[in-house]
GUDREN-706865 format. One record per residue (C-alpha): residue number from 1; residue in one letter; y, x, z. Coordinates in steps of 0.1 Angstrom, whole numbers, plus 5000, padded with zeros to 4 digits. Each point is the difference from the previous one (the first is absolute). Layout:
N
<mivex pos="NUM" code="A" yy="Y" xx="X" zz="Z"/>
...
//
This chain:
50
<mivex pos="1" code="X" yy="7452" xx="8762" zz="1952"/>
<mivex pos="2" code="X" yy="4972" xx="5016" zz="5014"/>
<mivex pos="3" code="X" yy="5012" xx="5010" zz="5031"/>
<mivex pos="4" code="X" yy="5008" xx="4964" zz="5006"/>
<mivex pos="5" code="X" yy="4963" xx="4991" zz="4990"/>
<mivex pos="6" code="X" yy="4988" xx="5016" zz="5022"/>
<mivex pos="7" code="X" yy="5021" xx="4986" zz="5029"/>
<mivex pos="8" code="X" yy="4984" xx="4968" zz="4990"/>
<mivex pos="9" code="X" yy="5025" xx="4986" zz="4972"/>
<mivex pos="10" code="X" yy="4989" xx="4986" zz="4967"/>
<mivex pos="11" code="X" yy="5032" xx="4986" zz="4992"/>
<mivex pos="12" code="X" yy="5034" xx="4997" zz="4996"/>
<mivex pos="13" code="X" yy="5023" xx="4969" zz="4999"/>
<mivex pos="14" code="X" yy="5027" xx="5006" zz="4971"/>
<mivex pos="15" code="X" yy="5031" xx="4980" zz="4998"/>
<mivex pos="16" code="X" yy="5000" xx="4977" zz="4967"/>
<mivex pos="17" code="X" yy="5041" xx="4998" zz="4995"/>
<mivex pos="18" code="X" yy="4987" xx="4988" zz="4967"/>
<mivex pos="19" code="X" yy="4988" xx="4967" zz="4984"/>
<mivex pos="20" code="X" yy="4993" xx="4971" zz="4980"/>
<mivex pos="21" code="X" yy="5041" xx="4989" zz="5007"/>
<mivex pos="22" code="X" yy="5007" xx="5034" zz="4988"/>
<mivex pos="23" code="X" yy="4990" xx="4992" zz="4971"/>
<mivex pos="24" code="X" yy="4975" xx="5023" zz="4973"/>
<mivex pos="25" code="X" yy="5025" xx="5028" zz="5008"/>
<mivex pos="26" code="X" yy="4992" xx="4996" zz="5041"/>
<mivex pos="27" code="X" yy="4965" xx="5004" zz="4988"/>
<mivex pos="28" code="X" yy="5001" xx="5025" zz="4973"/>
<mivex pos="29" code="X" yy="5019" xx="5020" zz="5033"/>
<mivex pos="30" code="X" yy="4972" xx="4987" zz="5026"/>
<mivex pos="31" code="X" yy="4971" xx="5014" zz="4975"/>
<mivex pos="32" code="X" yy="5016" xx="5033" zz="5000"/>
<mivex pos="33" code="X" yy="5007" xx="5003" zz="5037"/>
<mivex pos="34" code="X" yy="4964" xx="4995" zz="5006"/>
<mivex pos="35" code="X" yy="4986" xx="5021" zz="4974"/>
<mivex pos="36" code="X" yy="5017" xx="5023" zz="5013"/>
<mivex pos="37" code="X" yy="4992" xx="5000" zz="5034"/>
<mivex pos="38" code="X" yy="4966" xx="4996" zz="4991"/>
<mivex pos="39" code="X" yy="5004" xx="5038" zz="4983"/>
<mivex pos="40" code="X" yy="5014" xx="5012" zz="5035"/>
<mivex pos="41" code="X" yy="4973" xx="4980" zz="5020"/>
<mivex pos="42" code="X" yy="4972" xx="4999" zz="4978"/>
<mivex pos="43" code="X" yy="4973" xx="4973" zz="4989"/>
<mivex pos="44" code="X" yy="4981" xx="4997" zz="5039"/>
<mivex pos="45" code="X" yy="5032" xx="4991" zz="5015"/>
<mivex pos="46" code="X" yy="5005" xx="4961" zz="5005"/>
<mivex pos="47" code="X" yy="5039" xx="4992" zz="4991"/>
<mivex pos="48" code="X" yy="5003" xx="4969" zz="5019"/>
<mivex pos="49" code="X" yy="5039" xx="4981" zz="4990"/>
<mivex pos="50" code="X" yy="5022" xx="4982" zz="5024"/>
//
């Protein structure tokens, strides 16, 4: 991530493949995906869904 920071990104747009229609297991799923891209990207990095 850094080396993108300092190209000028803050940011990266994630896909969301899951929901609210997916039900609490979509979101038990979604919560994971972005906690752990959060560990890979860190806490400065905006994650920005689709």
């Amino acid at each position: 991530m850094d080396a993108w920071r300092n190209r000028g990104f803050l940011g990266v747009k994630i896909a969301a493949p899951w929901g609210v229609e997916s039900g609490r297991d979509g979101i038990k799923k979604m919560e994971k995906l972005i906690a752990k891209l959060r560990g890979d990207l860190g806490d400065l990095a905006a994650l920005l869904p689709k």
